[in-house]
Each structure stands twice: as structure tokens, then as C-alpha cells.
N, C-alpha and C positions, 0 to 999 in steps of 0.2 A: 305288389299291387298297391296303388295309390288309396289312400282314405278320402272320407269323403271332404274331409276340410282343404283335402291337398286340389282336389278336386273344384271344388267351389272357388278358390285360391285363385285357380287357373282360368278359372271363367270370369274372375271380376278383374284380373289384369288383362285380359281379351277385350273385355269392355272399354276397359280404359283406355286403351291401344283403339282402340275403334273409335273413341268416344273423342282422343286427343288428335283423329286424322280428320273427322269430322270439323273441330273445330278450326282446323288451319286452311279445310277446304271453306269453310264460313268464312273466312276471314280474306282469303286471296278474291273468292269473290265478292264481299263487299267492297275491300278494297281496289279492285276493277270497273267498279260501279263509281267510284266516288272520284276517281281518276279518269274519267273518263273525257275525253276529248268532245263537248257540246258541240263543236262545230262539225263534229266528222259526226256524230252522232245522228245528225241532225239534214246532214247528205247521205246518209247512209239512209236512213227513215224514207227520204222524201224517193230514192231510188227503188226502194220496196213497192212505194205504193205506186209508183209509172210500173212498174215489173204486175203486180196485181191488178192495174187495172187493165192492161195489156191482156192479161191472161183472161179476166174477166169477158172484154169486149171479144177473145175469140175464141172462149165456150160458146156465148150468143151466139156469133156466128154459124160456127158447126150446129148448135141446137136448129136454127133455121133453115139445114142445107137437107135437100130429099134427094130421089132417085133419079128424078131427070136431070138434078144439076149435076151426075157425076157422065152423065150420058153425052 
């Protein structure tokens, strides 16, 4: 049976282990960030918001549509 130092032992190398995947997940995503292509970035954005305003102008719609228009 483990003591408690073995124990505690095991839990601050878990952290570490946790602590050192964290950091590489930090780091791949800043570095995606900072690499990032402004121009595709930038047609990517402007595709988004034709996609939501599209989507926007036909909620309005259906918000506008009653019972005789489906008749």
C-alpha cells in the first residue's frame, strides 16, 4: 500500500503532465494566431457575415409568414 508521500508524488507529476500539455496546446494556438494568413482571414470574416446576414433576412421573413400564406 502506497504512503501518503507516494501518493501526493503521483498527483504533482499528473499536474505536471497536465500542466506541460496545456502549455504546448497554448503555444500551437498562439502560434496559429500569429501565422495566420490576413488575406484569407479576412475573406473568410467578410463570408461569415453575407452567411448571417442571409440567415438573418430569413428569420424576418418566416417571422412575417401566417396561415393564409401557406394556403
Amino acid at each position: 500500500m502506497p504512503d501518503a508521500a507516494t501518493v501526493h508524488q503521483h498527483t504533482v507529476e499528473d499536474a505536471q503532465i497536465r500542466l506541460a500539455d496545456n502549455v504546448t496546446f497554448i503555444t500551437m494556438f498562439i502560434a496559429d494566431i500569429e501565422d495566420a494568413d490576413m488575406g484569407l482571414a479576412v475573406c473568410r470574416l467578410q463570408q461569415d457575415q453575407v452567411a448571417l446576414d442571409a440567415s438573418f433576412r430569413m428569420l424576418g421573413q418566416l417571422a412575417r409568414i401566417t396561415l393564409p400564406d401557406f394556403i
